[in-house]
C-alpha positions as a printed Julia matrix, in Angstrom:
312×3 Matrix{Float64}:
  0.0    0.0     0.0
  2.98   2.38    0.69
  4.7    1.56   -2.3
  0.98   2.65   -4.42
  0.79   5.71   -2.0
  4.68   6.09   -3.31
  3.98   6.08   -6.19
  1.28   8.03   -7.26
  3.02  10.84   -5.37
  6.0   10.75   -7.54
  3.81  10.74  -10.75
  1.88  13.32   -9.25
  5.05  15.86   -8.78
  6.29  14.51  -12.51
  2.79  15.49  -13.58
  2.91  18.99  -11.97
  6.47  19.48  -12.86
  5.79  19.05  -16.45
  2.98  21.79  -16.32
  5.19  24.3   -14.44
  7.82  23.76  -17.26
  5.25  24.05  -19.49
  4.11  27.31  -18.58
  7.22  28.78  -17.58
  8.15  27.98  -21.58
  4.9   29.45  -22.63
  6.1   32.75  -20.98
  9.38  32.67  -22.06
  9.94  34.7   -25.44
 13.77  34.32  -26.87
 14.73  36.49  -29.38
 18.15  36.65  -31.67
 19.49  38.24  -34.41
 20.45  41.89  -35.48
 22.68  44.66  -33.85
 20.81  47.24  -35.39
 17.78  46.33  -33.34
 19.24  45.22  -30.08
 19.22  48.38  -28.11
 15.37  48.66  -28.73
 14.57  45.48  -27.8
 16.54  45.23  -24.88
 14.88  48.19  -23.2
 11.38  47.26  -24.9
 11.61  44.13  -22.65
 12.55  45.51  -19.46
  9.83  48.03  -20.09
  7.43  44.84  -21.26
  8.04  42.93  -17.85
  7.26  46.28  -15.56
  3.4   45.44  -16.79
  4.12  41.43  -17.43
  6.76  40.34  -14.72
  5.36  36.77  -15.46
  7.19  36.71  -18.94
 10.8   35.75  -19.4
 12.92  37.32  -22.34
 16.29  35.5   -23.25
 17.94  38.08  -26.28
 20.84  37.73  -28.1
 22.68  39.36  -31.06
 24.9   38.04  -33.89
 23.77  40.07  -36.9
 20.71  39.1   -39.2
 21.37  36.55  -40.52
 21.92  34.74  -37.33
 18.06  36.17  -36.8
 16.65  34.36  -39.78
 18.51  31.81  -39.29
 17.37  30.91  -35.92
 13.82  31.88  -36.38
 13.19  29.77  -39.87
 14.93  26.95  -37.8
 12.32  27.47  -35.17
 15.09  27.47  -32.69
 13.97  31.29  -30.89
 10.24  32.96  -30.87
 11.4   35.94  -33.03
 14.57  36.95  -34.95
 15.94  40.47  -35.12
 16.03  41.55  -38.84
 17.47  44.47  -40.9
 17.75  44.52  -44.26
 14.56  43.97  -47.35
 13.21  41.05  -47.28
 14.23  38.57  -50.3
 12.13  36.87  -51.91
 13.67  33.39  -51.36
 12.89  33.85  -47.71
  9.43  34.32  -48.52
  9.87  31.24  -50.3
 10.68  29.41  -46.82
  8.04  30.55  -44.88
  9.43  33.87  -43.29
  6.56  35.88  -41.56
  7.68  39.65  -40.65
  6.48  42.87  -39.17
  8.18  46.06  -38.97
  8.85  47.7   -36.09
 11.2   50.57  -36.26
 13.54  52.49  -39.03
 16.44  53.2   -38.36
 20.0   54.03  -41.19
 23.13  52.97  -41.67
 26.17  55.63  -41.86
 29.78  55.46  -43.2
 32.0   55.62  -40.8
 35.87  56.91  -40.12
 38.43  57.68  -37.41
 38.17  61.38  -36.17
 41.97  61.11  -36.44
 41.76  60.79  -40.51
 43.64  63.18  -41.35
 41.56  64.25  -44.18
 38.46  64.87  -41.53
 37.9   68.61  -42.35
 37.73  68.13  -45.93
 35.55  64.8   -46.45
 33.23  66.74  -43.93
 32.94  69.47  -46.3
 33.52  67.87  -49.5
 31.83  64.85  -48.3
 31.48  61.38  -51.0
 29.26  60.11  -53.72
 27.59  56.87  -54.09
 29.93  56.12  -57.15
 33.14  56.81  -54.23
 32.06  54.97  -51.65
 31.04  51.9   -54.61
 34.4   52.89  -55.87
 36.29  52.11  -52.4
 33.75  49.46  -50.56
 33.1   47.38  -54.38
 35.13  47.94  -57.16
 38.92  48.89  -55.35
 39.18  51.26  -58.1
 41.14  53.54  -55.68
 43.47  52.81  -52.27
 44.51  55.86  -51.17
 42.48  58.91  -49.49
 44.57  61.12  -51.46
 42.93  59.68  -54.81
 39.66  61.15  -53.65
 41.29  65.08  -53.7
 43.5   64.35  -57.0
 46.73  64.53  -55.14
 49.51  62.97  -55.09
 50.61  60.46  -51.35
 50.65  57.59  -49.83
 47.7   57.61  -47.51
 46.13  53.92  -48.06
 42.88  54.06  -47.05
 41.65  50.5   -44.73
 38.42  49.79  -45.97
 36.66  47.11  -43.14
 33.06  45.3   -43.15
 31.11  43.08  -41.49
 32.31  39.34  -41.33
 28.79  38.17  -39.71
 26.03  38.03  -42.27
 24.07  41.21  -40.99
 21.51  44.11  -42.77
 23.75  46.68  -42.3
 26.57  45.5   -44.79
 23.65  43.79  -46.88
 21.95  47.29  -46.49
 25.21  49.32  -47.1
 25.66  47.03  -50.51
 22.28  47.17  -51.93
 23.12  51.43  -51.69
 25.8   50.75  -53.47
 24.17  48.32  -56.24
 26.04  45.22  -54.38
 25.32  42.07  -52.2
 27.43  41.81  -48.6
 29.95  39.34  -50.12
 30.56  41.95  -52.75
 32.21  44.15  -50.22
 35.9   44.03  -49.75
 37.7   44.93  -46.58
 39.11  43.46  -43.09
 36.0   41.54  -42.26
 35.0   42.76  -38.25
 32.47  40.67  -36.6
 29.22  42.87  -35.24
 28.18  46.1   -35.33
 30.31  47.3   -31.92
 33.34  45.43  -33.09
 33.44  47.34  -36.48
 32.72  50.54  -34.88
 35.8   50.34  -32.75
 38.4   48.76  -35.58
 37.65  52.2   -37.42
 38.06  54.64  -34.36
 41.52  52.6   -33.72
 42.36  53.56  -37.6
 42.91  56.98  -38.61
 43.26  55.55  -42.61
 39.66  53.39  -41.85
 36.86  53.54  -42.99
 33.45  51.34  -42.26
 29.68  51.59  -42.2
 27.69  51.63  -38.97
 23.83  51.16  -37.76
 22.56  54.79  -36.08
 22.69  53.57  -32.86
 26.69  52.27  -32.76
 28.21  55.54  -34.87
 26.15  57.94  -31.93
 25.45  58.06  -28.14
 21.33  58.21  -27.22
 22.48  59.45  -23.8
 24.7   62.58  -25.39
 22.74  63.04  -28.29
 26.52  63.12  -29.7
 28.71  60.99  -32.51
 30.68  58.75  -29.7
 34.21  59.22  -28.99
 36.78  58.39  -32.08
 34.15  58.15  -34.62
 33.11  60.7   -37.38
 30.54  60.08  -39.73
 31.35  60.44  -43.6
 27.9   62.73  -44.74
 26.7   61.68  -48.22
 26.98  64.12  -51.21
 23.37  62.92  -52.27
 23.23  65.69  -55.14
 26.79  64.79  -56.14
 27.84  68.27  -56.57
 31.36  68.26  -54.9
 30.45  69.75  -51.9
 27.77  69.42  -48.74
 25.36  71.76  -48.99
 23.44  73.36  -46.13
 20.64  71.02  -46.96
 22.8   67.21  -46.58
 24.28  68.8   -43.65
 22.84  66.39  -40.65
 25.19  64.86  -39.05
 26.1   67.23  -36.18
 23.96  65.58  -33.87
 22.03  62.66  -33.36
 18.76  64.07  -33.3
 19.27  66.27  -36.71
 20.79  62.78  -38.65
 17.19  60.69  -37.27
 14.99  63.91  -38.6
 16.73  63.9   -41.99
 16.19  59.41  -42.26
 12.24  60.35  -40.64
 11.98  63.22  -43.43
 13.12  60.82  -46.32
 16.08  63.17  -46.47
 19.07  60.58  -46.28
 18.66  58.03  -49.04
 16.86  54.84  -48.54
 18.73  52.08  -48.77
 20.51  52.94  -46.65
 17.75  54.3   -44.44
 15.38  50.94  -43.69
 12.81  49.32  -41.85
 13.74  46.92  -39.24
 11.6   43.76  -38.37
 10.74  40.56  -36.05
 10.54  37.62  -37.99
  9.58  34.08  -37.46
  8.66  30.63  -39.22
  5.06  31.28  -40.01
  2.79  33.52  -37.89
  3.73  33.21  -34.42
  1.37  30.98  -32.54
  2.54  31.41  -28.51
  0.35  33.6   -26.86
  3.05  35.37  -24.95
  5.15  36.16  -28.33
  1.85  37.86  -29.76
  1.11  39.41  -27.42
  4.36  41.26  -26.99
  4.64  41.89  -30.86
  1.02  44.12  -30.11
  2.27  45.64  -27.51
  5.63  46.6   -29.37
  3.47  48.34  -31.87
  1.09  50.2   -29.46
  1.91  51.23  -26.5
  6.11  50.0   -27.33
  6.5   52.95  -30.01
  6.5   55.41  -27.0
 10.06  53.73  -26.36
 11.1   54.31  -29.67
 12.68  57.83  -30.48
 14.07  57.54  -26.72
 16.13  55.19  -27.28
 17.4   56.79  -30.84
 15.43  54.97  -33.79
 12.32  56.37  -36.06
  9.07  55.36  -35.57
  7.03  53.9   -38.46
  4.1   55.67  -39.61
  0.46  54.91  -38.56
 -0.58  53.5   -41.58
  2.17  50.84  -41.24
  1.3   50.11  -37.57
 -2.43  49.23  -38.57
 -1.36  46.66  -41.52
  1.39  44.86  -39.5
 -1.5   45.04  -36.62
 -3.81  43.61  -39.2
 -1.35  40.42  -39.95
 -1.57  39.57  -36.48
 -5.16  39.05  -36.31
Protein backbone atom coordinates (compact mmCIF):
# COMPACT_ATOMS: atom_id res chain seq x y z
CA UNK A 1 0.00 0.00 0.00
CA UNK A 2 2.98 2.38 0.69
CA UNK A 3 4.70 1.56 -2.30
CA UNK A 4 0.98 2.65 -4.42
CA UNK A 5 0.79 5.71 -2.00
CA UNK A 6 4.68 6.09 -3.31
CA UNK A 7 3.98 6.08 -6.19
CA UNK A 8 1.28 8.03 -7.26
CA UNK A 9 3.02 10.84 -5.37
CA UNK A 10 6.00 10.75 -7.54
CA UNK A 11 3.81 10.74 -10.75
CA UNK A 12 1.88 13.32 -9.25
CA UNK A 13 5.05 15.86 -8.78
CA UNK A 14 6.29 14.51 -12.51
CA UNK A 15 2.79 15.49 -13.58
CA UNK A 16 2.91 18.99 -11.97
CA UNK A 17 6.47 19.48 -12.86
CA UNK A 18 5.79 19.05 -16.45
CA UNK A 19 2.98 21.79 -16.32
CA UNK A 20 5.19 24.30 -14.44
CA UNK A 21 7.82 23.76 -17.26
CA UNK A 22 5.25 24.05 -19.49
CA UNK A 23 4.11 27.31 -18.58
CA UNK A 24 7.22 28.78 -17.58
CA UNK A 25 8.15 27.98 -21.58
CA UNK A 26 4.90 29.45 -22.63
CA UNK A 27 6.10 32.75 -20.98
CA UNK A 28 9.38 32.67 -22.06
CA UNK A 29 9.94 34.70 -25.44
CA UNK A 30 13.77 34.32 -26.87
CA UNK A 31 14.73 36.49 -29.38
CA UNK A 32 18.15 36.65 -31.67
CA UNK A 33 19.49 38.24 -34.41
CA UNK A 34 20.45 41.89 -35.48
CA UNK A 35 22.68 44.66 -33.85
CA UNK A 36 20.81 47.24 -35.39
CA UNK A 37 17.78 46.33 -33.34
CA UNK A 38 19.24 45.22 -30.08
CA UNK A 39 19.22 48.38 -28.11
CA UNK A 40 15.37 48.66 -28.73
CA UNK A 41 14.57 45.48 -27.80
CA UNK A 42 16.54 45.23 -24.88
CA UNK A 43 14.88 48.19 -23.20
CA UNK A 44 11.38 47.26 -24.90
CA UNK A 45 11.61 44.13 -22.65
CA UNK A 46 12.55 45.51 -19.46
CA UNK A 47 9.83 48.03 -20.09
CA UNK A 48 7.43 44.84 -21.26
CA UNK A 49 8.04 42.93 -17.85
CA UNK A 50 7.26 46.28 -15.56
CA UNK A 51 3.40 45.44 -16.79
CA UNK A 52 4.12 41.43 -17.43
CA UNK A 53 6.76 40.34 -14.72
CA UNK A 54 5.36 36.77 -15.46
CA UNK A 55 7.19 36.71 -18.94
CA UNK A 56 10.80 35.75 -19.40
CA UNK A 57 12.92 37.32 -22.34
CA UNK A 58 16.29 35.50 -23.25
CA UNK A 59 17.94 38.08 -26.28
CA UNK A 60 20.84 37.73 -28.10
CA UNK A 61 22.68 39.36 -31.06
CA UNK A 62 24.90 38.04 -33.89
CA UNK A 63 23.77 40.07 -36.90
CA UNK A 64 20.71 39.10 -39.20
CA UNK A 65 21.37 36.55 -40.52
CA UNK A 66 21.92 34.74 -37.33
CA UNK A 67 18.06 36.17 -36.80
CA UNK A 68 16.65 34.36 -39.78
CA UNK A 69 18.51 31.81 -39.29
CA UNK A 70 17.37 30.91 -35.92
CA UNK A 71 13.82 31.88 -36.38
CA UNK A 72 13.19 29.77 -39.87
CA UNK A 73 14.93 26.95 -37.80
CA UNK A 74 12.32 27.47 -35.17
CA UNK A 75 15.09 27.47 -32.69
CA UNK A 76 13.97 31.29 -30.89
CA UNK A 77 10.24 32.96 -30.87
CA UNK A 78 11.40 35.94 -33.03
CA UNK A 79 14.57 36.95 -34.95
CA UNK A 80 15.94 40.47 -35.12
CA UNK A 81 16.03 41.55 -38.84
CA UNK A 82 17.47 44.47 -40.90
CA UNK A 83 17.75 44.52 -44.26
CA UNK A 84 14.56 43.97 -47.35
CA UNK A 85 13.21 41.05 -47.28
CA UNK A 86 14.23 38.57 -50.30
CA UNK A 87 12.13 36.87 -51.91
CA UNK A 88 13.67 33.39 -51.36
CA UNK A 89 12.89 33.85 -47.71
CA UNK A 90 9.43 34.32 -48.52
CA UNK A 91 9.87 31.24 -50.30
CA UNK A 92 10.68 29.41 -46.82
CA UNK A 93 8.04 30.55 -44.88
CA UNK A 94 9.43 33.87 -43.29
CA UNK A 95 6.56 35.88 -41.56
CA UNK A 96 7.68 39.65 -40.65
CA UNK A 97 6.48 42.87 -39.17
CA UNK A 98 8.18 46.06 -38.97
CA UNK A 99 8.85 47.70 -36.09
CA UNK A 100 11.20 50.57 -36.26
CA UNK A 101 13.54 52.49 -39.03
CA UNK A 102 16.44 53.20 -38.36
CA UNK A 103 20.00 54.03 -41.19
CA UNK A 104 23.13 52.97 -41.67
CA UNK A 105 26.17 55.63 -41.86
CA UNK A 106 29.78 55.46 -43.20
CA UNK A 107 32.00 55.62 -40.80
CA UNK A 108 35.87 56.91 -40.12
CA UNK A 109 38.43 57.68 -37.41
CA UNK A 110 38.17 61.38 -36.17
CA UNK A 111 41.97 61.11 -36.44
CA UNK A 112 41.76 60.79 -40.51
CA UNK A 113 43.64 63.18 -41.35
CA UNK A 114 41.56 64.25 -44.18
CA UNK A 115 38.46 64.87 -41.53
CA UNK A 116 37.90 68.61 -42.35
CA UNK A 117 37.73 68.13 -45.93
CA UNK A 118 35.55 64.80 -46.45
CA UNK A 119 33.23 66.74 -43.93
CA UNK A 120 32.94 69.47 -46.30
CA UNK A 121 33.52 67.87 -49.50
CA UNK A 122 31.83 64.85 -48.30
CA UNK A 123 31.48 61.38 -51.00
CA UNK A 124 29.26 60.11 -53.72
CA UNK A 125 27.59 56.87 -54.09
CA UNK A 126 29.93 56.12 -57.15
CA UNK A 127 33.14 56.81 -54.23
CA UNK A 128 32.06 54.97 -51.65
CA UNK A 129 31.04 51.90 -54.61
CA UNK A 130 34.40 52.89 -55.87
CA UNK A 131 36.29 52.11 -52.40
CA UNK A 132 33.75 49.46 -50.56
CA UNK A 133 33.10 47.38 -54.38
CA UNK A 134 35.13 47.94 -57.16
CA UNK A 135 38.92 48.89 -55.35
CA UNK A 136 39.18 51.26 -58.10
CA UNK A 137 41.14 53.54 -55.68
CA UNK A 138 43.47 52.81 -52.27
CA UNK A 139 44.51 55.86 -51.17
CA UNK A 140 42.48 58.91 -49.49
CA UNK A 141 44.57 61.12 -51.46
CA UNK A 142 42.93 59.68 -54.81
CA UNK A 143 39.66 61.15 -53.65
CA UNK A 144 41.29 65.08 -53.70
CA UNK A 145 43.50 64.35 -57.00
CA UNK A 146 46.73 64.53 -55.14
CA UNK A 147 49.51 62.97 -55.09
CA UNK A 148 50.61 60.46 -51.35
CA UNK A 149 50.65 57.59 -49.83
CA UNK A 150 47.70 57.61 -47.51
CA UNK A 151 46.13 53.92 -48.06
CA UNK A 152 42.88 54.06 -47.05
CA UNK A 153 41.65 50.50 -44.73
CA UNK A 154 38.42 49.79 -45.97
CA UNK A 155 36.66 47.11 -43.14
CA UNK A 156 33.06 45.30 -43.15
CA UNK A 157 31.11 43.08 -41.49
CA UNK A 158 32.31 39.34 -41.33
CA UNK A 159 28.79 38.17 -39.71
CA UNK A 160 26.03 38.03 -42.27
CA UNK A 161 24.07 41.21 -40.99
CA UNK A 162 21.51 44.11 -42.77
CA UNK A 163 23.75 46.68 -42.30
CA UNK A 164 26.57 45.50 -44.79
CA UNK A 165 23.65 43.79 -46.88
CA UNK A 166 21.95 47.29 -46.49
CA UNK A 167 25.21 49.32 -47.10
CA UNK A 168 25.66 47.03 -50.51
CA UNK A 169 22.28 47.17 -51.93
CA UNK A 170 23.12 51.43 -51.69
CA UNK A 171 25.80 50.75 -53.47
CA UNK A 172 24.17 48.32 -56.24
CA UNK A 173 26.04 45.22 -54.38
CA UNK A 174 25.32 42.07 -52.20
CA UNK A 175 27.43 41.81 -48.60
CA UNK A 176 29.95 39.34 -50.12
CA UNK A 177 30.56 41.95 -52.75
CA UNK A 178 32.21 44.15 -50.22
CA UNK A 179 35.90 44.03 -49.75
CA UNK A 180 37.70 44.93 -46.58
CA UNK A 181 39.11 43.46 -43.09
CA UNK A 182 36.00 41.54 -42.26
CA UNK A 183 35.00 42.76 -38.25
CA UNK A 184 32.47 40.67 -36.60
CA UNK A 185 29.22 42.87 -35.24
CA UNK A 186 28.18 46.10 -35.33
CA UNK A 187 30.31 47.30 -31.92
CA UNK A 188 33.34 45.43 -33.09
CA UNK A 189 33.44 47.34 -36.48
CA UNK A 190 32.72 50.54 -34.88
CA UNK A 191 35.80 50.34 -32.75
CA UNK A 192 38.40 48.76 -35.58
CA UNK A 193 37.65 52.20 -37.42
CA UNK A 194 38.06 54.64 -34.36
CA UNK A 195 41.52 52.60 -33.72
CA UNK A 196 42.36 53.56 -37.60
CA UNK A 197 42.91 56.98 -38.61
CA UNK A 198 43.26 55.55 -42.61
CA UNK A 199 39.66 53.39 -41.85
CA UNK A 200 36.86 53.54 -42.99
CA UNK A 201 33.45 51.34 -42.26
CA UNK A 202 29.68 51.59 -42.20
CA UNK A 203 27.69 51.63 -38.97
CA UNK A 204 23.83 51.16 -37.76
CA UNK A 205 22.56 54.79 -36.08
CA UNK A 206 22.69 53.57 -32.86
CA UNK A 207 26.69 52.27 -32.76
CA UNK A 208 28.21 55.54 -34.87
CA UNK A 209 26.15 57.94 -31.93
CA UNK A 210 25.45 58.06 -28.14
CA UNK A 211 21.33 58.21 -27.22
CA UNK A 212 22.48 59.45 -23.80
CA UNK A 213 24.70 62.58 -25.39
CA UNK A 214 22.74 63.04 -28.29
CA UNK A 215 26.52 63.12 -29.70
CA UNK A 216 28.71 60.99 -32.51
CA UNK A 217 30.68 58.75 -29.70
CA UNK A 218 34.21 59.22 -28.99
CA UNK A 219 36.78 58.39 -32.08
CA UNK A 220 34.15 58.15 -34.62
CA UNK A 221 33.11 60.70 -37.38
CA UNK A 222 30.54 60.08 -39.73
CA UNK A 223 31.35 60.44 -43.60
CA UNK A 224 27.90 62.73 -44.74
CA UNK A 225 26.70 61.68 -48.22
CA UNK A 226 26.98 64.12 -51.21
CA UNK A 227 23.37 62.92 -52.27
CA UNK A 228 23.23 65.69 -55.14
CA UNK A 229 26.79 64.79 -56.14
CA UNK A 230 27.84 68.27 -56.57
CA UNK A 231 31.36 68.26 -54.90
CA UNK A 232 30.45 69.75 -51.90
CA UNK A 233 27.77 69.42 -48.74
CA UNK A 234 25.36 71.76 -48.99
CA UNK A 235 23.44 73.36 -46.13
CA UNK A 236 20.64 71.02 -46.96
CA UNK A 237 22.80 67.21 -46.58
CA UNK A 238 24.28 68.80 -43.65
CA UNK A 239 22.84 66.39 -40.65
CA UNK A 240 25.19 64.86 -39.05
CA UNK A 241 26.10 67.23 -36.18
CA UNK A 242 23.96 65.58 -33.87
CA UNK A 243 22.03 62.66 -33.36
CA UNK A 244 18.76 64.07 -33.30
CA UNK A 245 19.27 66.27 -36.71
CA UNK A 246 20.79 62.78 -38.65
CA UNK A 247 17.19 60.69 -37.27
CA UNK A 248 14.99 63.91 -38.60
CA UNK A 249 16.73 63.90 -41.99
CA UNK A 250 16.19 59.41 -42.26
CA UNK A 251 12.24 60.35 -40.64
CA UNK A 252 11.98 63.22 -43.43
CA UNK A 253 13.12 60.82 -46.32
CA UNK A 254 16.08 63.17 -46.47
CA UNK A 255 19.07 60.58 -46.28
CA UNK A 256 18.66 58.03 -49.04
CA UNK A 257 16.86 54.84 -48.54
CA UNK A 258 18.73 52.08 -48.77
CA UNK A 259 20.51 52.94 -46.65
CA UNK A 260 17.75 54.30 -44.44
CA UNK A 261 15.38 50.94 -43.69
CA UNK A 262 12.81 49.32 -41.85
CA UNK A 263 13.74 46.92 -39.24
CA UNK A 264 11.60 43.76 -38.37
CA UNK A 265 10.74 40.56 -36.05
CA UNK A 266 10.54 37.62 -37.99
CA UNK A 267 9.58 34.08 -37.46
CA UNK A 268 8.66 30.63 -39.22
CA UNK A 269 5.06 31.28 -40.01
CA UNK A 270 2.79 33.52 -37.89
CA UNK A 271 3.73 33.21 -34.42
CA UNK A 272 1.37 30.98 -32.54
CA UNK A 273 2.54 31.41 -28.51
CA UNK A 274 0.35 33.60 -26.86
CA UNK A 275 3.05 35.37 -24.95
CA UNK A 276 5.15 36.16 -28.33
CA UNK A 277 1.85 37.86 -29.76
CA UNK A 278 1.11 39.41 -27.42
CA UNK A 279 4.36 41.26 -26.99
CA UNK A 280 4.64 41.89 -30.86
CA UNK A 281 1.02 44.12 -30.11
CA UNK A 282 2.27 45.64 -27.51
CA UNK A 283 5.63 46.60 -29.37
CA UNK A 284 3.47 48.34 -31.87
CA UNK A 285 1.09 50.20 -29.46
CA UNK A 286 1.91 51.23 -26.50
CA UNK A 287 6.11 50.00 -27.33
CA UNK A 288 6.50 52.95 -30.01
CA UNK A 289 6.50 55.41 -27.00
CA UNK A 290 10.06 53.73 -26.36
CA UNK A 291 11.10 54.31 -29.67
CA UNK A 292 12.68 57.83 -30.48
CA UNK A 293 14.07 57.54 -26.72
CA UNK A 294 16.13 55.19 -27.28
CA UNK A 295 17.40 56.79 -30.84
CA UNK A 296 15.43 54.97 -33.79
CA UNK A 297 12.32 56.37 -36.06
CA UNK A 298 9.07 55.36 -35.57
CA UNK A 299 7.03 53.90 -38.46
CA UNK A 300 4.10 55.67 -39.61
CA UNK A 301 0.46 54.91 -38.56
CA UNK A 302 -0.58 53.50 -41.58
CA UNK A 303 2.17 50.84 -41.24
CA UNK A 304 1.30 50.11 -37.57
CA UNK A 305 -2.43 49.23 -38.57
CA UNK A 306 -1.36 46.66 -41.52
CA UNK A 307 1.39 44.86 -39.50
CA UNK A 308 -1.50 45.04 -36.62
CA UNK A 309 -3.81 43.61 -39.20
CA UNK A 310 -1.35 40.42 -39.95
CA UNK A 311 -1.57 39.57 -36.48
CA UNK A 312 -5.16 39.05 -36.31
Amino acid sequence: MKKITVYFLLAGLVFLSSCVSRKQKEQTISISGAFAIYPLVVQWSEEYKKEHPEVRFNISGGGAGKGMADALAGAVDLGMFSREIMQEEINQGVWWVGLTIDAVVPTISDKNPFLERLKQRGMTRDEFRALFIEERFKHWDELFHASGNAKVAVYTRSDACGAAGTWASYLGGKQEDIKGIGIYGDPGLAEAVVKDPAGIGFNNTIYAYDIRTGQKRPGIEVIPVDINENGTIDPEEDFYGSFGALLKAIADGVYPSPPARELYFVSNGKPVKQSVIDFIRWALTEGQQYVKQAGYVPIDSKKIDEYLEKMK
